[in-house]
N, CA and C atoms as an extended XYZ file, in Angstrom:
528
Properties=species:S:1:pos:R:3:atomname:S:1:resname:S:1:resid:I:1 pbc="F F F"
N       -23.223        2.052       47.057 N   UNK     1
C       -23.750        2.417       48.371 CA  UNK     1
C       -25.275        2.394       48.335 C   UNK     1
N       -25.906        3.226       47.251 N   UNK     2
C       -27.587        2.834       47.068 CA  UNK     2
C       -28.201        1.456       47.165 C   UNK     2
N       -27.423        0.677       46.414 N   UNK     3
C       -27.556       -0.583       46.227 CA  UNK     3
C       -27.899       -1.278       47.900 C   UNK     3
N       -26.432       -1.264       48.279 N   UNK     4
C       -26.408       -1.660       49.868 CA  UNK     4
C       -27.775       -0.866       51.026 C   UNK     4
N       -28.105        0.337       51.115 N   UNK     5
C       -29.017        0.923       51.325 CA  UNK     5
C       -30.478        0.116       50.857 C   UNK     5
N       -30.051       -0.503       49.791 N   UNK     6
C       -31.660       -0.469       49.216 CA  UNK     6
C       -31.770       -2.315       49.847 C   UNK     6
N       -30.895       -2.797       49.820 N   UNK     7
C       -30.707       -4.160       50.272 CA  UNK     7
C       -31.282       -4.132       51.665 C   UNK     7
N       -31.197       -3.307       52.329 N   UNK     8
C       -30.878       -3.435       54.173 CA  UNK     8
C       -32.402       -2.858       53.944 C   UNK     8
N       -33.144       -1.733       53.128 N   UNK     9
C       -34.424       -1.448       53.424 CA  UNK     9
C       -35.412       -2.741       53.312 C   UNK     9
N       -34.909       -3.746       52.052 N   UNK    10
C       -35.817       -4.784       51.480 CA  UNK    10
C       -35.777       -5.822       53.027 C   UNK    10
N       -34.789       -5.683       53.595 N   UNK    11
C       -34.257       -6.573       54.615 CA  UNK    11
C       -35.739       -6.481       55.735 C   UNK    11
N       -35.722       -5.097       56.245 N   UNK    12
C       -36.574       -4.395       57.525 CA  UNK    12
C       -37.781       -4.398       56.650 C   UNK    12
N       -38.277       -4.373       55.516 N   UNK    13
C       -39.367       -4.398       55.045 CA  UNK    13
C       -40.067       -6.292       55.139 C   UNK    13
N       -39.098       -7.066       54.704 N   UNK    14
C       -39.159       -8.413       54.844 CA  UNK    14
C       -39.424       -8.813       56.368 C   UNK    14
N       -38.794       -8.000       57.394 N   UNK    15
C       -39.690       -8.393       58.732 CA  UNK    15
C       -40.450       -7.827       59.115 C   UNK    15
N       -40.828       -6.178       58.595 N   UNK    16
C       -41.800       -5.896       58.943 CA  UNK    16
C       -43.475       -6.569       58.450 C   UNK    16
N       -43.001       -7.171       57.021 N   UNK    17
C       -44.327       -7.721       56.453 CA  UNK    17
C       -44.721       -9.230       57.729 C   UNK    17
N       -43.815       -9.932       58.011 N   UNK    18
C       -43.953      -10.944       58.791 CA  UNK    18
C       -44.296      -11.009       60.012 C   UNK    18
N       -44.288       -9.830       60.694 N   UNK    19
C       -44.452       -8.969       61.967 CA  UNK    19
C       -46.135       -8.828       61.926 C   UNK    19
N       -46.150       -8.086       60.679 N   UNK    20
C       -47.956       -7.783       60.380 CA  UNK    20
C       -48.901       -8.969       59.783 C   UNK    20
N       -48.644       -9.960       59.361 N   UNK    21
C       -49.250      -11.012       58.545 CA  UNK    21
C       -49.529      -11.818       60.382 C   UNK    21
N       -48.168      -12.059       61.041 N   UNK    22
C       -48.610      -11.943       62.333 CA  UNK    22
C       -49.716      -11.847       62.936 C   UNK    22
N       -49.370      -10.613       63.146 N   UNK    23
C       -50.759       -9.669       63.648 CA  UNK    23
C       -51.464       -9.512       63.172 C   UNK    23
N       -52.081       -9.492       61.940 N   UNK    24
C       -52.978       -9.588       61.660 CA  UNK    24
C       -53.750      -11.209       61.649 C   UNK    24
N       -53.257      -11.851       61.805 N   UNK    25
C       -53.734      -13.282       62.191 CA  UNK    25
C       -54.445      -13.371       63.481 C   UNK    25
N       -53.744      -12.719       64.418 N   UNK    26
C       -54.151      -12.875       66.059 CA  UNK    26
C       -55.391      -11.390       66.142 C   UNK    26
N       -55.252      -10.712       65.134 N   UNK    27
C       -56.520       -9.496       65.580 CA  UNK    27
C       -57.477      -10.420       64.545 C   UNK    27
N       -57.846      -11.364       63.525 N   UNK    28
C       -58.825      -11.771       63.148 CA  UNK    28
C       -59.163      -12.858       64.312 C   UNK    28
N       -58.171      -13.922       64.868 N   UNK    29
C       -58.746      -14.628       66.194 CA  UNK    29
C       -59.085      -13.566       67.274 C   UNK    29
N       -59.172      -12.832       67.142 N   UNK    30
C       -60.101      -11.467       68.499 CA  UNK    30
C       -60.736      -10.954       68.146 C   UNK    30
N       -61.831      -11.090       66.367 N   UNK    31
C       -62.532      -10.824       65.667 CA  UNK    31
C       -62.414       -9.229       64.995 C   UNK    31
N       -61.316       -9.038       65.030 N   UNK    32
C       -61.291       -7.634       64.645 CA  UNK    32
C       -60.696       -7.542       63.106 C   UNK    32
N       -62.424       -7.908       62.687 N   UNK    33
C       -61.703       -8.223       61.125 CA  UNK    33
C       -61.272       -6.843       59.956 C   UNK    33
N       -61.749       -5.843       60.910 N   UNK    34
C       -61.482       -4.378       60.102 CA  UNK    34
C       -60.123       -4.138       60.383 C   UNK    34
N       -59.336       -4.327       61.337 N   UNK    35
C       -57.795       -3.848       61.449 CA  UNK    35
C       -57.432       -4.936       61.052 C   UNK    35
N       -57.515       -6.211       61.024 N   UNK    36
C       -56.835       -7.192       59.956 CA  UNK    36
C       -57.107       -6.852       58.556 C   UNK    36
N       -58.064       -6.548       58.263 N   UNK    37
C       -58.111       -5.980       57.047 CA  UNK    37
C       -57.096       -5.158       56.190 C   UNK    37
N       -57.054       -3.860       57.118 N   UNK    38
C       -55.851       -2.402       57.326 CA  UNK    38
C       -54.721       -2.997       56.804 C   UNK    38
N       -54.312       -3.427       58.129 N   UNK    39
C       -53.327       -4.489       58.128 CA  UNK    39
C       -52.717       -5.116       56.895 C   UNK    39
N       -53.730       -6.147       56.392 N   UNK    40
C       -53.532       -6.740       55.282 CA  UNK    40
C       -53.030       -5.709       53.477 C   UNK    40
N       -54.236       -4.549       53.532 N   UNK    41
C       -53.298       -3.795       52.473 CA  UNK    41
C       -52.156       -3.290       52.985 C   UNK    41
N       -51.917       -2.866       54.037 N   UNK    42
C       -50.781       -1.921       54.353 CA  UNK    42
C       -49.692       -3.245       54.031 C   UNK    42
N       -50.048       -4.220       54.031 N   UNK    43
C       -49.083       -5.519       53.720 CA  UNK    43
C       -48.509       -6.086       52.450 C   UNK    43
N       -49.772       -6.079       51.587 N   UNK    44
C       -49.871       -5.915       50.340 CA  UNK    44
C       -49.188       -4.420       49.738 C   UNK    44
N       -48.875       -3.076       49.860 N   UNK    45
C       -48.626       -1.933       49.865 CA  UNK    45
C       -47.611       -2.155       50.070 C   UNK    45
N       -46.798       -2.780       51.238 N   UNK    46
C       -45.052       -2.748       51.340 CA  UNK    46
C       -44.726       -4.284       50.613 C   UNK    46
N       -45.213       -4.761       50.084 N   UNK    47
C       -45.251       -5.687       49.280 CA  UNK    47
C       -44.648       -5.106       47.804 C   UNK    47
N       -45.749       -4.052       47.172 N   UNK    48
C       -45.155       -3.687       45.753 CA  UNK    48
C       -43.865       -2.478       46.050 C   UNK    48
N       -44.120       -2.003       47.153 N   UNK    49
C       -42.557       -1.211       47.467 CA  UNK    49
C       -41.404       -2.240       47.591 C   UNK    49
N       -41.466       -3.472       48.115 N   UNK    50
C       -40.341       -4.603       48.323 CA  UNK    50
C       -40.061       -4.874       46.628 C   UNK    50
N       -41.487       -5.213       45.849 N   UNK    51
C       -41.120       -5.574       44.352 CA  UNK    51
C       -40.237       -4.349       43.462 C   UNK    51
N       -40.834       -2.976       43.986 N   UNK    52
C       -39.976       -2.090       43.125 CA  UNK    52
C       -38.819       -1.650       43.998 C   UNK    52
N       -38.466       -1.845       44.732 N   UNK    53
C       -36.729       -1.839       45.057 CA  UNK    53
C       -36.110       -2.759       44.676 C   UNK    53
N       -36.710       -4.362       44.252 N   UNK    54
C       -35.732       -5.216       43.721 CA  UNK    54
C       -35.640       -5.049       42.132 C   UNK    54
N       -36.534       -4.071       41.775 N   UNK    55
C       -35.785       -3.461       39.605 CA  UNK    55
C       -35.203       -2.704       40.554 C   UNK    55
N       -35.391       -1.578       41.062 N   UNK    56
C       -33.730       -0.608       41.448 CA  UNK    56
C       -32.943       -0.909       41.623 C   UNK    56
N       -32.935       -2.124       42.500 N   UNK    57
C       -31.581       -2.770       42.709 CA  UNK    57
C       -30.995       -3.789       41.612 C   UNK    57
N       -31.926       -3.920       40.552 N   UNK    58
C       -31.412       -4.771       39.488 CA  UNK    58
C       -31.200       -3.514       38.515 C   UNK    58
N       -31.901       -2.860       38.271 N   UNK    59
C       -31.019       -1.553       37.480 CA  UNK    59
C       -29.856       -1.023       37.913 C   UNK    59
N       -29.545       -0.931       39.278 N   UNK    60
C       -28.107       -0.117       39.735 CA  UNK    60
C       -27.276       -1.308       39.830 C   UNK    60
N       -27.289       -2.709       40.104 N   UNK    61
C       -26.561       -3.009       39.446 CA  UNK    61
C       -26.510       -3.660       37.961 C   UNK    61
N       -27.075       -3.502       36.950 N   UNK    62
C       -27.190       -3.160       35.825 CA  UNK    62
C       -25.536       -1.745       35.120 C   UNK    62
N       -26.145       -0.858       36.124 N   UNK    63
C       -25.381        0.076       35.678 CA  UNK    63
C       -24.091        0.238       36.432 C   UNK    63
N       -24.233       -0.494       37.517 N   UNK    64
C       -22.305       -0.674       38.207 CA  UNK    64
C       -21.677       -1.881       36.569 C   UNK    64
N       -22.254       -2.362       36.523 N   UNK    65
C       -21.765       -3.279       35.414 CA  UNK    65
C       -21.129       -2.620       33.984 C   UNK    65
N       -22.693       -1.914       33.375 N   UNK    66
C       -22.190       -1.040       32.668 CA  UNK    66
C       -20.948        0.258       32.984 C   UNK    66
N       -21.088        0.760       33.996 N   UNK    67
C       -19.998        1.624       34.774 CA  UNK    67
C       -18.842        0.721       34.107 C   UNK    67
N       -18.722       -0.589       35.163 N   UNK    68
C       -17.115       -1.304       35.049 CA  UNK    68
C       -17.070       -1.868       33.590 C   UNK    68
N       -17.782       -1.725       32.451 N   UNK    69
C       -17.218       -2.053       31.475 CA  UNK    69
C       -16.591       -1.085       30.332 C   UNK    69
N       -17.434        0.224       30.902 N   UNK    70
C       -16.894        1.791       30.452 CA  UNK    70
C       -15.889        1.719       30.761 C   UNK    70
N       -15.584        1.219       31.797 N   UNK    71
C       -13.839        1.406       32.716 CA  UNK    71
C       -13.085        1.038       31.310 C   UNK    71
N       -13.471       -0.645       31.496 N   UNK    72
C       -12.763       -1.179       30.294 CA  UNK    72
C       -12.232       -0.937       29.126 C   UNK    72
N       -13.471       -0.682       28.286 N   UNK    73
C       -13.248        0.118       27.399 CA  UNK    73
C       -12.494        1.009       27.015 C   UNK    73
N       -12.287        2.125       28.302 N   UNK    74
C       -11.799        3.277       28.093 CA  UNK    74
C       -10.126        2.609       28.097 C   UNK    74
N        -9.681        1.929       29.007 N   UNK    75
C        -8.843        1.679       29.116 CA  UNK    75
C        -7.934        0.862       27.781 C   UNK    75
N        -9.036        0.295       26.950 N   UNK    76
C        -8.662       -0.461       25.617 CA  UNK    76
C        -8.622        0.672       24.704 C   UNK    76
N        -8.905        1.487       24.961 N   UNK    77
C        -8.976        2.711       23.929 CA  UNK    77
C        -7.774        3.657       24.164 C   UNK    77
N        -7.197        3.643       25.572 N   UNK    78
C        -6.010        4.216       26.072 CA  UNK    78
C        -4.908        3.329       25.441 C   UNK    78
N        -5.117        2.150       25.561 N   UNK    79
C        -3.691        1.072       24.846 CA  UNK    79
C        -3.983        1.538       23.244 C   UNK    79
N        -4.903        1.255       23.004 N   UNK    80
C        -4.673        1.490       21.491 CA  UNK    80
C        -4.497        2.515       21.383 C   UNK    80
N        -5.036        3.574       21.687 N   UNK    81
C        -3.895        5.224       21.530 CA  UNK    81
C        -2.460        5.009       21.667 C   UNK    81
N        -1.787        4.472       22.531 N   UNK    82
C        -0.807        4.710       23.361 CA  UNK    82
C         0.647        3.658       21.514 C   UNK    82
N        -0.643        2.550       21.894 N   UNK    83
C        -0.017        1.525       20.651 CA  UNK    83
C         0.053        2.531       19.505 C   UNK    83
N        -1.146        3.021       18.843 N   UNK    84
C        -0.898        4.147       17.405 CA  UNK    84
C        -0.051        4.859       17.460 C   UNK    84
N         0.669        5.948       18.756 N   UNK    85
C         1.224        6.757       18.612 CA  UNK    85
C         2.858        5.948       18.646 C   UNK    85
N         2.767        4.685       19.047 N   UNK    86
C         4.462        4.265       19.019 CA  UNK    86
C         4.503        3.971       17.706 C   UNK    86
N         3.694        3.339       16.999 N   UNK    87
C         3.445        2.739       14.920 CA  UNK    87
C         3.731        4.226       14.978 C   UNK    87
N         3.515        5.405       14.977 N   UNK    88
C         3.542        6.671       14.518 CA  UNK    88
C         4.985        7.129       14.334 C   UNK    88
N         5.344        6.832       15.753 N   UNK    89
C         7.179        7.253       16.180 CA  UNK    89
C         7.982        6.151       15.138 C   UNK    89
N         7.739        4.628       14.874 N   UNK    90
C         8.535        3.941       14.134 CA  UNK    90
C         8.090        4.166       12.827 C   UNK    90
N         7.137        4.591       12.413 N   UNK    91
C         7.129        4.873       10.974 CA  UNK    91
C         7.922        6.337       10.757 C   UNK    91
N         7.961        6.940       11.479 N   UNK    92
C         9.378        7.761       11.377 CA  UNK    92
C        10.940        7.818       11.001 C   UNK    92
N        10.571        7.090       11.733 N   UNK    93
C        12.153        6.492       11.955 CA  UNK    93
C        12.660        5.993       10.574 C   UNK    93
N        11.782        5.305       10.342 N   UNK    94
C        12.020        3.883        9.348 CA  UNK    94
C        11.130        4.734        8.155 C   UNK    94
N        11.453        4.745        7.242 N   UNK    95
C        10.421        4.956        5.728 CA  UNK    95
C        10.434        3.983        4.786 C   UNK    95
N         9.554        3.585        4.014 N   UNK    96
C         8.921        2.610        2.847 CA  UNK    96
C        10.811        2.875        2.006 C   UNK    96
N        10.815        3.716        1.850 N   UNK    97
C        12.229        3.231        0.931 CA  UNK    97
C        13.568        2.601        1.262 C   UNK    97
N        13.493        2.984        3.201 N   UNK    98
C        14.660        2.370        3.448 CA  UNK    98
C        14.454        0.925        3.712 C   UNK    98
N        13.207        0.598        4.273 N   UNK    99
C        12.720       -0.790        4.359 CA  UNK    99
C        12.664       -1.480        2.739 C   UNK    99
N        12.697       -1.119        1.548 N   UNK   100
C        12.390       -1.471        0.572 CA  UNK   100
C        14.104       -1.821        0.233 C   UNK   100
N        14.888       -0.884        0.319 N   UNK   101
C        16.517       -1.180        0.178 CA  UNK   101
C        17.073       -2.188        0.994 C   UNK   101
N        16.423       -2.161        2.527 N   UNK   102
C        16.803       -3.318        3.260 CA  UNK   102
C        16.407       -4.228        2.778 C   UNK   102
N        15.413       -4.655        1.874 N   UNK   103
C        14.659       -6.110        1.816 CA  UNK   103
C        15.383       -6.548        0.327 C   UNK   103
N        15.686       -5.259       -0.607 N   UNK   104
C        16.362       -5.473       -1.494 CA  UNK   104
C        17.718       -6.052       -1.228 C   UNK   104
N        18.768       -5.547       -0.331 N   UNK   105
C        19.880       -6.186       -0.330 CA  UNK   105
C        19.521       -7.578        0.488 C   UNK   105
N        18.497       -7.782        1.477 N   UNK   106
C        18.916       -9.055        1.877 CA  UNK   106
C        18.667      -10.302        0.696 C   UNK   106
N        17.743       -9.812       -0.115 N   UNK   107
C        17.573      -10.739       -1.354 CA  UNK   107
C        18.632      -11.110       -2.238 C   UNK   107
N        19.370       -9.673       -2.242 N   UNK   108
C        20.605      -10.214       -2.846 CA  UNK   108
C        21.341      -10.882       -2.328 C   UNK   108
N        21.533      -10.522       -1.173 N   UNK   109
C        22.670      -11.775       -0.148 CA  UNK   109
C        21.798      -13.095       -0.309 C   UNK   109
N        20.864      -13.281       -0.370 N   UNK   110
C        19.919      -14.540       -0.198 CA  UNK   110
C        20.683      -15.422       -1.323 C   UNK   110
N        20.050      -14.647       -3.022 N   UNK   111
C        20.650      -15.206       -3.885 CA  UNK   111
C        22.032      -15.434       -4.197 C   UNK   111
N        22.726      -14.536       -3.486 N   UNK   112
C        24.463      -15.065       -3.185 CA  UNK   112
C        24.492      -15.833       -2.657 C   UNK   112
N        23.863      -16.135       -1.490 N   UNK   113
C        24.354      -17.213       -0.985 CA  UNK   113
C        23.852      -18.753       -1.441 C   UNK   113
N        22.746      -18.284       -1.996 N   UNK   114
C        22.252      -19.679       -2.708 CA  UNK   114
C        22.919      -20.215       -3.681 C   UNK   114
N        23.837      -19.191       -4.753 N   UNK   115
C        24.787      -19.299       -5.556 CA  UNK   115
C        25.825      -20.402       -5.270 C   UNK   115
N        26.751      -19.863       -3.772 N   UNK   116
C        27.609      -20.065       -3.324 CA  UNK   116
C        26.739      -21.796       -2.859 C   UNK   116
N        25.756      -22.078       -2.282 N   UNK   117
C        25.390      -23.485       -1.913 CA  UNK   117
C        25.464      -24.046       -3.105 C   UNK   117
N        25.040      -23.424       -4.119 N   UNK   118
C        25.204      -24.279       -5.361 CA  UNK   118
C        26.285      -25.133       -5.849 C   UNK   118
N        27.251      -23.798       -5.717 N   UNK   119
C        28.915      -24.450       -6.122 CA  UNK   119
C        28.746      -25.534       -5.290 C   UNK   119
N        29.079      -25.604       -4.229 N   UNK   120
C        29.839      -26.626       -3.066 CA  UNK   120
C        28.835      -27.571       -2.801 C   UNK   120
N        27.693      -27.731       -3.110 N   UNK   121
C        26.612      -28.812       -3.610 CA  UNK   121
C        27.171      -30.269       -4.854 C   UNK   121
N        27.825      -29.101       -5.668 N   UNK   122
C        28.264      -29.761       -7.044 CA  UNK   122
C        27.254      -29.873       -7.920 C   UNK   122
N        26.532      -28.898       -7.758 N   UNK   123
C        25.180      -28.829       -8.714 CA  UNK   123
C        25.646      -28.194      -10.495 C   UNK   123
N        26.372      -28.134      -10.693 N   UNK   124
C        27.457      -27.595      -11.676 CA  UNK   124
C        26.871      -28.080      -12.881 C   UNK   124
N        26.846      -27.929      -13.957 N   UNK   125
C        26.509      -28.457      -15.307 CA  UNK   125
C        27.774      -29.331      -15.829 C   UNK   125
N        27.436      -30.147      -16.795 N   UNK   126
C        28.735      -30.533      -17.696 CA  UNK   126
C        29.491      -29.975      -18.328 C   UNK   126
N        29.084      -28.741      -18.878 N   UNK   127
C        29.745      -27.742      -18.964 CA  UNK   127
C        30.522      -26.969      -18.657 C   UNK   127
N        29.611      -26.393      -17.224 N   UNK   128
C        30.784      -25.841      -16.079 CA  UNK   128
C        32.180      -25.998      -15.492 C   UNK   128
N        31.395      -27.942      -15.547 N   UNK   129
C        32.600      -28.861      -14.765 CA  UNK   129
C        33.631      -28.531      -16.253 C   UNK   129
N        33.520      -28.426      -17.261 N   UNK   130
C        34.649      -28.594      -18.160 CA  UNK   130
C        35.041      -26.878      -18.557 C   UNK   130
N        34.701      -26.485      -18.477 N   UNK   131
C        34.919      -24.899      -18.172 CA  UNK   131
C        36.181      -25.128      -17.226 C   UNK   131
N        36.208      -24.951      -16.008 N   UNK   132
C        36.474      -25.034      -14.599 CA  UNK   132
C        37.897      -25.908      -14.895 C   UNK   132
N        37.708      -27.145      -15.005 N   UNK   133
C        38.759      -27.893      -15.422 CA  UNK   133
C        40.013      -27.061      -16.763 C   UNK   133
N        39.480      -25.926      -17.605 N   UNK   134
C        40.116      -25.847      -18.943 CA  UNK   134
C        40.685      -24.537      -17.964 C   UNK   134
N        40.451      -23.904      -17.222 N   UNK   135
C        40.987      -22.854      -16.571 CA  UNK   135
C        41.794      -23.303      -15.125 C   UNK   135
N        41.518      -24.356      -14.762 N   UNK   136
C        42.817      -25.211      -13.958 CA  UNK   136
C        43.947      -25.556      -14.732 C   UNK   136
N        43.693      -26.180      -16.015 N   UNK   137
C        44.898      -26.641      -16.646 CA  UNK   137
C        45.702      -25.161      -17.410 C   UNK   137
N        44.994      -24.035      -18.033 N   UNK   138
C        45.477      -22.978      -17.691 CA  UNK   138
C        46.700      -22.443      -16.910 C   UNK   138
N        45.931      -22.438      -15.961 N   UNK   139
C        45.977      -21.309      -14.433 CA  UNK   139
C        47.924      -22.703      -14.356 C   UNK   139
N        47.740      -23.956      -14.194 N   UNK   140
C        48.903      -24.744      -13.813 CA  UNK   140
C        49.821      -24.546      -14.641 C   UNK   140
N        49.588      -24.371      -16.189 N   UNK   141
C        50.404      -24.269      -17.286 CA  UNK   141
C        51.537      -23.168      -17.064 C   UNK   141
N        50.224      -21.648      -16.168 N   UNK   142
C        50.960      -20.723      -16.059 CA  UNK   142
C        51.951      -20.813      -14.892 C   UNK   142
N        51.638      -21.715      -14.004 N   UNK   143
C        52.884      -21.958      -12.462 CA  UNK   143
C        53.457      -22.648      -13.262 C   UNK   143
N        53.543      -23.469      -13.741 N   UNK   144
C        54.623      -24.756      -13.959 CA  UNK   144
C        55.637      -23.995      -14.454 C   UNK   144
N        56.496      -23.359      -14.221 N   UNK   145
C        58.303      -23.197      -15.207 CA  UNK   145
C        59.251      -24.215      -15.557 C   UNK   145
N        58.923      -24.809      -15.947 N   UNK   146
C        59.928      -25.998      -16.261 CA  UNK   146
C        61.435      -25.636      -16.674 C   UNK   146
N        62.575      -26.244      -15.983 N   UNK   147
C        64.110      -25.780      -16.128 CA  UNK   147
C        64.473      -26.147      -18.111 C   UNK   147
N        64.914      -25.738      -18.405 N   UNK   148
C        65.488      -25.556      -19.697 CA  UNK   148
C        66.193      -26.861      -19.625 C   UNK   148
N        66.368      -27.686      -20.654 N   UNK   149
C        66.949      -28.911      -21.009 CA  UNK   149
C        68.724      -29.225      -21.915 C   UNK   149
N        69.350      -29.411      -20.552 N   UNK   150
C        70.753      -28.981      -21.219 CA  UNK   150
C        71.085      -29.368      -22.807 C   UNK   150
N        71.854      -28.450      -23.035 N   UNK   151
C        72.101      -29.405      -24.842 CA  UNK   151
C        73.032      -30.090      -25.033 C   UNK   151
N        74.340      -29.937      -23.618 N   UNK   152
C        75.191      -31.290      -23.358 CA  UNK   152
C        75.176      -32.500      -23.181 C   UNK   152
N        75.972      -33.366      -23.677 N   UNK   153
C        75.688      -34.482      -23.351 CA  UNK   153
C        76.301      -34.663      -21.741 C   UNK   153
N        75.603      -35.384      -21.515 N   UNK   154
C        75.704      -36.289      -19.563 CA  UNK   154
C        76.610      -37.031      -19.781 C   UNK   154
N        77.786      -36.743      -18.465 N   UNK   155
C        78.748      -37.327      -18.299 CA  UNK   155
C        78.506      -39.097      -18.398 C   UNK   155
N        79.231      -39.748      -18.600 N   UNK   156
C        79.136      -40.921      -18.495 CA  UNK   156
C        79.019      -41.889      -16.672 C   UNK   156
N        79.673      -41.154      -16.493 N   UNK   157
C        80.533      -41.801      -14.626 CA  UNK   157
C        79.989      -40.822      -14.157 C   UNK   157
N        79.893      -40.700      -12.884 N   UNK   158
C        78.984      -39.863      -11.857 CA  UNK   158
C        80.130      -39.365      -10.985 C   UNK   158
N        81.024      -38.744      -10.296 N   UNK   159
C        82.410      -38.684       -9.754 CA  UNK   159
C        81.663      -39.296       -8.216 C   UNK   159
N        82.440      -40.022       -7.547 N   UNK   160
C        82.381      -40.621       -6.281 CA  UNK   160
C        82.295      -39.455       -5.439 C   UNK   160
N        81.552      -39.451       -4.373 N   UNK   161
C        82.048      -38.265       -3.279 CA  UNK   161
C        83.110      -39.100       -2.233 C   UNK   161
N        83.437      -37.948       -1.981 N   UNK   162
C        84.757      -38.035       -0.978 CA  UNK   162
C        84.102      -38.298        0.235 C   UNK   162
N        85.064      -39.556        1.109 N   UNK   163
C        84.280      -40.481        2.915 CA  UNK   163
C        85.018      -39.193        3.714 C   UNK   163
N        84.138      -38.793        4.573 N   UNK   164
C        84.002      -38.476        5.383 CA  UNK   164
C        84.844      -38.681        6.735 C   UNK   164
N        85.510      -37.645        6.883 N   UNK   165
C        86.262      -38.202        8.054 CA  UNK   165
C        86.089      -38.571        9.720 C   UNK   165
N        86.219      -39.419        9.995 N   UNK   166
C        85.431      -39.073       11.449 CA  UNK   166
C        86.479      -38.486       12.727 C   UNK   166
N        85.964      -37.672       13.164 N   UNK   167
C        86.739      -36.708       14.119 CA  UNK   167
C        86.531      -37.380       15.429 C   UNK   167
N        87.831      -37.500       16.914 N   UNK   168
C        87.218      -38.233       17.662 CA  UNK   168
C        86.654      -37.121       18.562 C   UNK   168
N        85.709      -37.460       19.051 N   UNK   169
C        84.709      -36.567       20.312 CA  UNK   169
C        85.564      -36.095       21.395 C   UNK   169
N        85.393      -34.983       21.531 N   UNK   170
C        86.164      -34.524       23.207 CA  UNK   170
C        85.721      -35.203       24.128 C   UNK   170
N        86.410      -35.324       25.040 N   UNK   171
C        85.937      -35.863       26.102 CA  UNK   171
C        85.713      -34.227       27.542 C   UNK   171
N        84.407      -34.424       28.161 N   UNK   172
C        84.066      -33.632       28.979 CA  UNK   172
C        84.534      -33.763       29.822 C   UNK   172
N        85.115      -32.965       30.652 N   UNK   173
C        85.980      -32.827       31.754 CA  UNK   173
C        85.188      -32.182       32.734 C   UNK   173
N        85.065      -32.728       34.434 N   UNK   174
C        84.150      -31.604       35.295 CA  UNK   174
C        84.939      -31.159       35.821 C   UNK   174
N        84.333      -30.274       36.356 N   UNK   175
C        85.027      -28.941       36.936 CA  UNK   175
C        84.989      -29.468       38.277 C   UNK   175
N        86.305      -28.912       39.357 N   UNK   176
C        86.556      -29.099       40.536 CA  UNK   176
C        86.566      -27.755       41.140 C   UNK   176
């Protein structure tokens, strides 16, 4: 509001100087060189009052500036409060050891599972592969039961099976 105030004075001061530079022109053509004179400082005089309202008005707004960057500030200083105190609430929550156990087991699952890509990669050694193989032939030895081997001797002739008789088909009858 000063600002605006001080604008509108520089304004009426700017026509009043032009008003008198004026007049004082037309009282030296009517030889009245003592009130042109007057005139002339009183001109010069609202002259350095016009120069020092334009630093006031460059200091106030100077300091609306500074004002709106205090705003700022303050307001960056409100988020970052607001931000510290939530880091405050989750470091609660959460502590260095349980985050340290979480990071521990996912490593282990990591390396399990890298394990497990390994197998099914076929990244296996020569070794392995014959390992692996000696515990298949194992593991089959133990399914296989093989039937016991008669100690009779096998008939010679195989007995024929008996033909089959063929039966004749009913015949379907509809109903009336």
């Amino acid at each position: 509001q000063q600002r605006d105030k001080l604008k509108r004075y520089q304004r009426r001061i700017g026509l009043s100087l032009e008003r008198e530079r004026a007049l004082a022109r037309r009282l030296l053509q009517e030889g009245k060189r003592e009130k042109a004179l007057v005139l002339l400082k009183k001109k010069r005089y609202q002259e350095q009052l016009l120069d020092r309202t334009e630093n006031q008005i460059s200091n106030l707004e100077r300091m609306v500036q500074d004002i709106e960057f205090t705003q700022i500030e303050m307001k960056v200083i409100e988020g970052l409060k607001i931000g510290n105190e939530c880091l405050n609430k989750m470091h609660q929550v959460m502590s260095i050891e349980e985050v340290e156990r979480i990071i521990g087991e996912t490593q282990d699952a990591v390396e399990y599972q890298r394990q497990i890509d390994e197998i099914l990669a076929g990244s296996l050694t020569e070794e392995d592969e014959d390992a692996i193989l000696e515990e298949l032939n194992a593991i089959t030895q133990e399914q296989m039961e093989l039937p016991e081997v008669p100690s009779e001797p096998l008939p010679e002739k195989i007995p024929e099976a008996s033909p089959v008789k063929n039966r004749p088909k009913p015949e379907l009858v509809a109903a009336s």
